[in-house]
Every structure is written in C-alpha cells, then in structure tokens.
Phi, psi and omega in degrees: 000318174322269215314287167014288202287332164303345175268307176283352141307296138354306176283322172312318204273323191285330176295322165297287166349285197286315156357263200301348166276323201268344196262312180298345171281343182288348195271319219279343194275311203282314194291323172297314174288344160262000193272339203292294209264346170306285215285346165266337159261016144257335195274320186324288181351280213322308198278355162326305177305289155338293167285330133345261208313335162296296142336308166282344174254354144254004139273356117018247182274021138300305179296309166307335167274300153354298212272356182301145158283337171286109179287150179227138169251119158279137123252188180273184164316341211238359186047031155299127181315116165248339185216175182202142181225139191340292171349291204316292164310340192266322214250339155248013150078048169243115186271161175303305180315303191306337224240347181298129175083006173259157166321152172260012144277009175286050108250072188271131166284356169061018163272330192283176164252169156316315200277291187325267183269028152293312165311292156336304195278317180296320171295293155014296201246028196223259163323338206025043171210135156239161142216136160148185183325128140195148205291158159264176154220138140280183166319326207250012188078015157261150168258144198213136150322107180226163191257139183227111192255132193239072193294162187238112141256116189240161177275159177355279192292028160093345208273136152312096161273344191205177178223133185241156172197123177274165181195113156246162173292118176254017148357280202305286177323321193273328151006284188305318182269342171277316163350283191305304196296334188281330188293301177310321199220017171256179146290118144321354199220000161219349166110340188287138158336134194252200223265327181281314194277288163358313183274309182282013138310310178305313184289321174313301181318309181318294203309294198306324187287338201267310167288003172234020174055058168210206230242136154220142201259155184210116162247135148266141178235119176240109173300108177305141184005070191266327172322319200284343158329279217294344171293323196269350204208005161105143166293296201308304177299358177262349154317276188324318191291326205277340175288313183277007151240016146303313203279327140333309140019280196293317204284022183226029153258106205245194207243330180227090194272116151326327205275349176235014179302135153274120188272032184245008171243149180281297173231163200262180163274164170268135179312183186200118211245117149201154185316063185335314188122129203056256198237011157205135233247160177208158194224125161244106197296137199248128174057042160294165181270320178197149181323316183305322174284348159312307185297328162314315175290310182284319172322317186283348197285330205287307235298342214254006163232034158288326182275176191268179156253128208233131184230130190043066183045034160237144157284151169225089170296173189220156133239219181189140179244108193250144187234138205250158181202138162223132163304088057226345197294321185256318182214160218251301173291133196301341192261351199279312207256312166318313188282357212236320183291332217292308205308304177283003165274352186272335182297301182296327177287292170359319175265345172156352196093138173092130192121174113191196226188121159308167160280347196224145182297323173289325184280307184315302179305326183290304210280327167311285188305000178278299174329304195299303183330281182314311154314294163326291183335291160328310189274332180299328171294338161294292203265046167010090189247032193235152182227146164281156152225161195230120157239153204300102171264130211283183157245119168275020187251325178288290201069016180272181180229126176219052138153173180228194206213116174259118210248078204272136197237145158226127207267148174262175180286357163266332168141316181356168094294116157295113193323160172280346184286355191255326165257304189324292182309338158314291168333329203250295206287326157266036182064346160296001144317047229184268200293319168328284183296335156312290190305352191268310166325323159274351157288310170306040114270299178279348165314311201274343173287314188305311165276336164320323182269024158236352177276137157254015173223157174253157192263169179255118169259166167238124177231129162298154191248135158246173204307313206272324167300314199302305184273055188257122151315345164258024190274324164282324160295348165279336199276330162287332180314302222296316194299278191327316193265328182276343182090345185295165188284096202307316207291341175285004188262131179210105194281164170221135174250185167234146190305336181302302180324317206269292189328304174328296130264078197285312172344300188279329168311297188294358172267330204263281186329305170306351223245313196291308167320321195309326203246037169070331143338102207279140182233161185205130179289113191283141158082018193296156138141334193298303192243209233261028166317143198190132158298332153344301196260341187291344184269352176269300200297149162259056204252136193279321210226133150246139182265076185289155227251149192290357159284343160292320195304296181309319174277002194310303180311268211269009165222125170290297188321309198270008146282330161271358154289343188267332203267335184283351195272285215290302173302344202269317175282322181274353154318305197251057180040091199204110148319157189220135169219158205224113133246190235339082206256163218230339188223183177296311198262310169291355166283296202300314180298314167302337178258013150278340187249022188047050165246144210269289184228141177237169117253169189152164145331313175312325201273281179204164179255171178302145193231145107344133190324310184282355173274297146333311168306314208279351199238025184235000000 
C-alpha cells in the first residue's frame, strides 16, 4: 500500500511538473502572440498614420490646384480629358463637366501647322517633356498666347498612362512686353521710331546695301525756326504742330518706293521716318539706284510744308532744312555717314535755310541737272515731243516680218536723243508714266492702223506697260476707250509685262491680265529667264508670248549654260502652247541657232534697228 501510494504520489508531482511546462509554454505563447499583435497594432497606428498624412497632403495640393492660378489638364493615353481645375475654366471659358472625355485639342487656334506639333509630339515621345508658346482659342472664339507645359506619365513597365499639362496666359506679359518695346524704341509724342530704332535700322540697311550691292540714303531733316512756335504759341501747341508734320511726313515715305525698286527682288525693306528728338528727324531710304533719287524723296519731303499749319486758329507756314548722305558713295560707317548728312544740313542753314543739300559737290550738281531733266520732262510731255520708233519682229524661218515693237524716244532740237535709260526712269518716279503712257499707247494704235492699210497681211505691235501702268486700276479701261476711239483691231495688240510685275501681286496681277484678254489683246512675258520664272504661274496667267530675254541671246556663241537655258526656254514655251520671240539677236549665228531650236520670231540689230514710222514703212 506504502509502495502504491508512492507511485501516485510520483505520478501526482510528473502531472504538476508537466502541468507547469505546458502552462509556461501556454504562457511563453500567449506572450509571443501579444507581443505579435502588439508590432501589428503599432504597425497598423503607423499605417493609419501614414495614410492620414497622405490624405492630408493630397488634399493639400487638391486645394493648391483648385486655387492654382495655372490652368492643369489630366488625360488619358489617348489624350482623352479625365480633369480639369478651375483655372482651366477661367482661362478658356470651358467648364469641367464640358470638356471631361473630349481631346485635349479642342482648343487648337488653326495658327499652328502640322509640322508645328509633329514636332511637339516627337520631342514629347523623346524626352517625355515639351515646353513653349502656343496660341489658344477660347470658348467665345478668341485666341490668346499660352506658355505650355507637357509630361509623360508611365507605368512600371515604361507604358503611358496618363499625359499631364500645365499651362498659363501670357496676354498679359506679352502686352507688357510690347509696352516696354514701344516705350523702348518709339517716340511718345508722334508715335515715330527714336533714336535707338534708328540707329539699329541703319546699320540693318548697310548690311542689305552691302548683299544686294545698292544704296542706302540718310536725310536729316530740321524744321526752321520751330523755336520761335514754341515762344510764340506755347509747348503744348508746338507739340501738336510736331504731330501733325510728323503725320505729313509719314505720308511721303512708302513702304514699296518704285524710285528704289530693284527689279530682280520681289520686295524691298520699307523706308523709315523717325524722330530724333525736338524739330528733328531722319528718313531712311532703302535700296536706291542711284544717289540722285534721295532728292526726289527730299523734294516731296519740302512739298509737305507749302500748305500752312493752323495753330490755335492762326496759319503758320514752316520750312525744313535737309542734309542728304549715301550709303557707300560718302561713308563706309554709320556715325561717318551721320556726320557727313549732320554737315550738309548745317550748309543749308548756313546758306539760309529751307532746301537741301548733298554731302559731295558732285551729287549736288547731279541732283541740280536732275531737277532741270525733270522740268524738261514735264513740258515735253505736255506739249508731246516724244516719237515711236518701231523694230522689226522677223518669222526666223520665213525672214518675213509680222509685227514690231514700239519704242520711245525722245529727240531734241539739236537732232540728239535723250538715252531712254536717262528719262523713263525719271518717268515712274514722278508719275508722268501716266500721262506719258496714255499717249504711247494711243499713239502705237494709231501708227499701227496706218501701217496695217499698207500691208497685205496685218502686223502685231508691241508695247510695253510698266510698272505703275500695269497697277494703275484704270488701265483696262483706258486700253478699251483707246480700242474704241481708233478702231484698231485688240488681236493687233500686244503688252509685254515683265516677270517682276506679276509676282508681286500675283491674285491682282492676274485679274488686270484677264481683264485685258477679255478685250482681245494679246500679253507677253518681257525678259523671261531674268526674275522669278515659275510654272506656277506660267500655268494661271493668260500669256500669249515668252520673250527671252536679250542676255541670253548675247552669250549664246560663247556661254553653254545660256544655250541650255535658251533651248529650256523655247522647249518650256512650246509645251504650254506659248510664242517664243529672241530679242537681241546681233549675228548670223545666234539667228541660226534659234531658228534651229524652234523659236518662232526674233528681233535685234541683225534684223533691224529701231525705225522711225516713215521709215518702217519704207522697209516693209
């Protein structure tokens, strides 16, 4: 029994025993598993925390884009619209609701090209960043200038999900910034270019006179005892006197001056009239031809203080004293040349005022015989002292003659010629190419009716239109008047324009070309190969005749480029059904090559020289 009870006693102590290991391990468990869910309920706090604070810094920079002033766009891959932020409405009068899911090109302004965000996109899909100018359009259809910035958003793997973009109006700053530029390079008080644009004009002028080897004129100009204005009548009324012969001024400058056309350029820079400061002024002439036509400009400039000025209801006459310069004949440097106009204008007051006056003694005598040249002009045009002379255009195949080219000259009372190259141009720059060009026109109709009733088949004459006839708006109707009162026959008739003539304004060129076909009249291209030949045009215009032009003619013996430019001329022309005339051909050898290379009619020396009417007659 003893023993018994020692074993279950024994056993009782191995039941505590394992007891008390299984309760500490239930304990060492229970403590690991709370220590467990404790570090899960502080990392749980953390991310609590976290997500707060993550919450709160995008609702954050929710509210800063709300409140941005800068509009932002979201899309899609597809650069389908998913956002907007208020700005966006304010700055394209586009509500969010409207514009979620449409492109984000609905406000493209049709100013850009293609080219324009090919170029966008490509930097874009290179960089995943653009930036820079472009126009917009609002809601209500205006358009405004914005600076615009654009991002790439991808995913892990590089793929696009979303496209981002800021944008602000740059209305205002560039506003701001012409603001600045007018304050910076204007006059405030006429409105004129100052003394800084001036200068940097000038030198711009050099540089173009030096690439297209022609001119550039510099006037100062000083309004005469414009002091004793302001003694007499007050600052404020000689400010008033100076706008309004600022605004005189202005009108005897053009923007495309004929007296300085180069014709182998489509366009010229426009002269430039500005204020120097107080009473005095400068004219920058662009691309003269020759010195002498700065005074054609300063004579109109005198023209414009013959009327009076009327201050505080009294007239005030003025004059103006101007000293001329040219670019390169007096100085190679802009201050060289400043000084050199500043001197002969200190000559003219000096001598009395009123005028004006080269720097070299030589120009002065040239701009003097210009002056005389021009009165003689004048009167000659009145009392119509100008003669046709006519030359013959041959058939080179033929050697017959079917039709001339009428040419004017003017003889003097000693037997002379004044060259035609010494007045016409004159003629353009003070507009008696008008009246001039009426009579050579009603004179060439009737010459040619005259020789026509002596002929047994009739000839075509040709006359040239120069520039200012050719844009005279009244030029097809003077040429029907001209048909109607001689009766001649429009098919005897033929302008030769020059390719120059056309280019310019081609739209207007080609209604005064239709207008005149309409009236029967045949037209022809003068000089081709010389300016701007173009297939374009040769296929629009309704031109009868191409003329190569007599420099080709002339190297034909001895330069091969201008036999293959003569024979692509000729081929070019017999393409588009076009006449072909060769002028000045001079030998034996440039008749035979043309009439080998199938041009139809020539003229020249070879042929004949220009004839007097009765003389024309006389060789027919």
């Amino acid at each position: 029994m003893k023993k018994d009870r020692q074993v279950e006693a024994q056993a009782d102590i191995m039941d505590d025993v394992e007891l008390l290991r299984l309760r500490q391990q239930l304990e060492e468990r229970i403590s690991k598993r709370t220590e467990e869910l404790q570090q899960v309920r502080r990392k749980l706090q953390q991310e609590i925390g976290q997500h707060k604070a993550t919450a709160n810094r995008l609702e954050l920079v929710n509210r800063i884009v709300e409140k941005a002033h800068f509009a932002i766009t979201i899309t899609d891959a597809d650069q389908n619209i998913l956002y907007t932020n208020p700005a966006y409405t304010c700055l394209t009068g586009r509500k969010a609701s409207d514009v979620k899911g449409m492109r984000a090109s609905i406000n493209q302004s049709g100013r850009h090209d293609l080219d324009f965000y090919r170029q966008m996109w490509q930097t874009l899909s290179e960089y995943d960043y653009w930036e820079g100018e472009v126009w917009d359009r609002r809601v209500d259809g205006s358009h405004f200038m914005k600076y615009l910035s654009i991002e790439t958003v991808r995913d892990e793997e590089g793929k696009i999900t979303n496209f981002f973009s800021i944008f602000t109006d740059l209305t205002d700053q560039k506003r701001t910034e012409q603001e600045l530029e007018r304050l910076t390079h204007y006059d405030p008080l006429t409105d004129l270019p100052n003394r800084i644009l001036f200068r940097n004009r000038l030198g711009h002028e050099f540089n173009i006179a030096n690439r297209h080897n022609s001119r550039t004129g510099l006037i100062l100009l000083n309004i005469d005892r414009f002091t004793l204005i302001n003694r007499a009548f007050g600052f404020d009324s000689g400010d008033d006197l100076l706008i309004e012969a600022a605004e005189r001024l202005r009108g005897c400058i053009r923007c495309t001056d004929l007296l300085a056309r180069q014709e182998q350029r489509l366009e010229r820079d426009a002269d430039m009239i500005s204020r120097l400061g107080g009473d005095d002024f400068s004219f920058i002439l662009s691309e003269l031809r020759s010195p002498e036509d700065a005074g054609v400009v300063a004579r109109r400039l005198s023209e414009v203080f013959e009327k009076p000025f009327l201050v505080k209801g009294e007239e005030v006459y003025l004059s103006a004293s101007m000293g001329i310069g040219v670019y390169p004949d007096n100085a190679h440097e802009e201050d060289d040349l400043i000084q050199m106009a500043q001197g002969a204008l200190d000559q003219v007051k000096k001598e009395g005022k009123g005028g004006y006056r080269f720097c070299s003694d030589d120009q002065n005598r040239s701009s003097a015989e210009r002056v005389r040249l021009e009165t003689r002009l004048r009167k000659a045009v009145q009392n119509e002292e100008f003669q046709l002379f006519y030359q013959p255009k041959t058939d080179l195949a033929s050697g017959q003659i079917k039709g001339m080219e009428a040419l004017l000259r003017w003889p003097q009372p000693d037997g002379s010629m004044v060259p035609p190259d010494e007045f016409i141009p004159l003629t353009e720059d003070t507009g008696l190419i008008n009246p001039l060009g009426y009579w050579i026109v009603r004179q060439a109709f009737l010459d040619t009716n005259r020789i026509n009733k002596l002929t047994e088949f009739p000839l075509q004459v040709a006359i040239n239109l120069s520039v200012r006839q050719f844009r005279n708006p009244e030029l097809v109707i003077m040429v029907s008047d001209l048909i109607r009162e001689t009766g001649i026959n429009p098919e005897w008739v033929e302008f030769e324009i020059t390719e120059s003539m056309l280019i310019e304004k081609v739209d207007e060129a080609c209604e005064v070309m239709k207008g005149l076909r309409k009236l029967g009249v045949e037209l022809a291209i003068d000089d081709f190969g010389t300016g701007y030949s173009s297939l374009s045009y040769l296929r629009h215009f309704p031109v009868n005749t191409l003329k190569i032009d007599q420099t080709f003619i002339r190297d034909l013996s001895s330069d091969e480029s201008s036999e293959s430019i003569v024979r692509a001329i000729i081929g070019l022309g017999h393409g588009l059904g076009l006449k072909i005339v060769a002028e000045g051909i001079e030998t034996q050898v440039q008749s035979d090559f043309l009439k080998s290379t199938g041009c139809q009619l020539g003229q020249g020396y070879y042929m004949s020289r220009p004839l007097p009417l009765k003389d024309f007659i006389k060789l027919l």
